[in-house]
N, C-alpha and C positions, 0 to 999 in steps of 0.2 A: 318143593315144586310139585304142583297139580301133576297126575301121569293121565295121560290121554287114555279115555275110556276104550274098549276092544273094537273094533269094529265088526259089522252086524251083519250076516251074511243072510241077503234076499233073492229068494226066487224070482227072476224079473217074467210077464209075460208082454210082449207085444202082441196087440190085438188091432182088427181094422175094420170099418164096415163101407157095400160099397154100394151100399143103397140107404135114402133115410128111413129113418123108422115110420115102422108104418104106427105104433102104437100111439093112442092119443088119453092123457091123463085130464081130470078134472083140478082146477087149480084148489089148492086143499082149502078146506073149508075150516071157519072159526080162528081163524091167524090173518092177519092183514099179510101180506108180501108185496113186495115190488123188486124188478129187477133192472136194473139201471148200469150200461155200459159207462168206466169211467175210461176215455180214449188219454186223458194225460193226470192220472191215479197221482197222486204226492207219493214218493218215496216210502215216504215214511208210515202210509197208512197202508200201501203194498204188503209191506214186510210186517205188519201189523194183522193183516188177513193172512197172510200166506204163514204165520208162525200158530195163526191163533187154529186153521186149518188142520197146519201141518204136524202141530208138538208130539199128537198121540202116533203120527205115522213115520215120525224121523224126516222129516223134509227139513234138509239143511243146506243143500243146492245153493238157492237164491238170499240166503241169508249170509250165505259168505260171502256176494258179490260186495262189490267197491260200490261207490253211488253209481257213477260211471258207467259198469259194466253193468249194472240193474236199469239203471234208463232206457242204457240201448238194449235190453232184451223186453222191456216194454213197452217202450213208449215207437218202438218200431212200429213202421207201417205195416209189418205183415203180423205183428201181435193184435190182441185185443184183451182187456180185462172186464168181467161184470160181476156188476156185487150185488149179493140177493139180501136185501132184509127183508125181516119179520119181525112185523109190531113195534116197525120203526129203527130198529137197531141193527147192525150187522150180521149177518150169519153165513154167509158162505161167499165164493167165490168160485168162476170159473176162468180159465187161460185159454185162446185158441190162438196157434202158430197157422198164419198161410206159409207153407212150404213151399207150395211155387204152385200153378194153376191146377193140378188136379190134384194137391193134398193140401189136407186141413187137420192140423193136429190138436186134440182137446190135448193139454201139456197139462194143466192142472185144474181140478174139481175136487170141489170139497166143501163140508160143511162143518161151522163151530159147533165143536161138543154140546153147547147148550141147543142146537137144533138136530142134533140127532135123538130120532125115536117119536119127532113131531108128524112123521108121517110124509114129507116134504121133499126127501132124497130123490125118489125116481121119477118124482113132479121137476122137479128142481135138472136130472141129469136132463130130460127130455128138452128143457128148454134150451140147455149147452148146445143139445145137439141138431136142433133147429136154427140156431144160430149158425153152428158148425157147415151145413147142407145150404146154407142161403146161396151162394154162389151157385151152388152146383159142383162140387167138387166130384170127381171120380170116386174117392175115398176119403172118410177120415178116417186118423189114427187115436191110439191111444194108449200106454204104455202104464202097466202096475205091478204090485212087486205083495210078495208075501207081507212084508209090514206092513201094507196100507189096511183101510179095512177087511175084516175077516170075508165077509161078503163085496168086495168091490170086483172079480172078479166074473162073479156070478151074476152081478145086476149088469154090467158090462155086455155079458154074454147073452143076459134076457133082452137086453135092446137094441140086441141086430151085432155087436161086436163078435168075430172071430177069433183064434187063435194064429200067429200066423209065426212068433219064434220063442224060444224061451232061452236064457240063459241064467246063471250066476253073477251075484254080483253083491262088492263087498261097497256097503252105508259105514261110513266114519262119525260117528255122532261127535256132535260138536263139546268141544271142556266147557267146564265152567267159568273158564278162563272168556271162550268166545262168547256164551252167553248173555255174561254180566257188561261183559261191552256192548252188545246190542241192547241191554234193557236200559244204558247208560247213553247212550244213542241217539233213542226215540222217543 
């Protein structure tokens, strides 16, 4: 029997900002992009972006959902998902929760390994967060943890995000066991 790997002990920070950015980026030059809300995303290419995102930062959350409980956490009305390609192909993805009329939480951003270093990241969070600020919200949130990127903290910080709590927190990375059933899956 497989033993469940240790689980991973992450600094979490919660952060907020309560104005939008003022900063404005040039859309990056020499890459084709486009960025395209999918409001009813398939399951299965969800968990497809959200793994392909997530592998290097331990994001195992939404991959342990049932179909079920993934539906309802995105195809809800106060969810949204956008997928960014470049040069035609996938590369990132962002999530924003309406929590109720004056928050707006980015719950996930990120980009596939093959678009990091293309220069796109802070081009790429700014548009999350123009999305995020369309209503007018009081605040959006946004919450990260020592595993995610080494700099996701810092870029957060550079575009108007706060610190507002930090805590502990133990990541249970998934067996190979769970795995191999999700790549059996999709």
């Amino acid at each position: 029997m497989a033993r469940k790997p240790a689980p991973l002990t992450a600094h979490v920070t919660q952060l907020e900002m309560t104005a939008p950015p003022k900063a404005s980026l040039p859309v990056p030059v020499n890459i084709q992009t486009a960025i395209i809300r999918a409001p009813d995303i398939p399951l299965h290419y969800y968990r497809y972006l959200y793994r392909q995102v997530g592998k290097r930062w331990h994001w195992y959350k939404r991959l342990r959902m049932s179909d079920e409980e993934l539906a309802a956490a995105i195809h809800s009305p106060q969810a949204s998902v956008t997928v960014l390609y470049v040069n035609g192909a996938p590369a990132g993805f962002f999530e924003l929760r309406q929590e109720n009329e004056e928050i707006v939480e980015l719950s996930y951003f990120g980009l596939f390994e093959r678009a990091i270093g293309l220069g796109i990241g802070k081009w790429f969070l700014l548009q999350a967060l123009y999305a995020a600020w369309q209503n007018n919200p009081a605040k959006v949130t946004v919450t990260t943890n020592t595993l995610d990127h080494p700099r996701a903290l810092q870029l957060y910080q550079m575009m108007g995000f706060s610190p507002v709590s930090t805590y502990e927190a133990l990541i249970q990375p998934m067996t190979d066991t769970e795995l191999l059933a999700l790549i059996k899956n999709n």
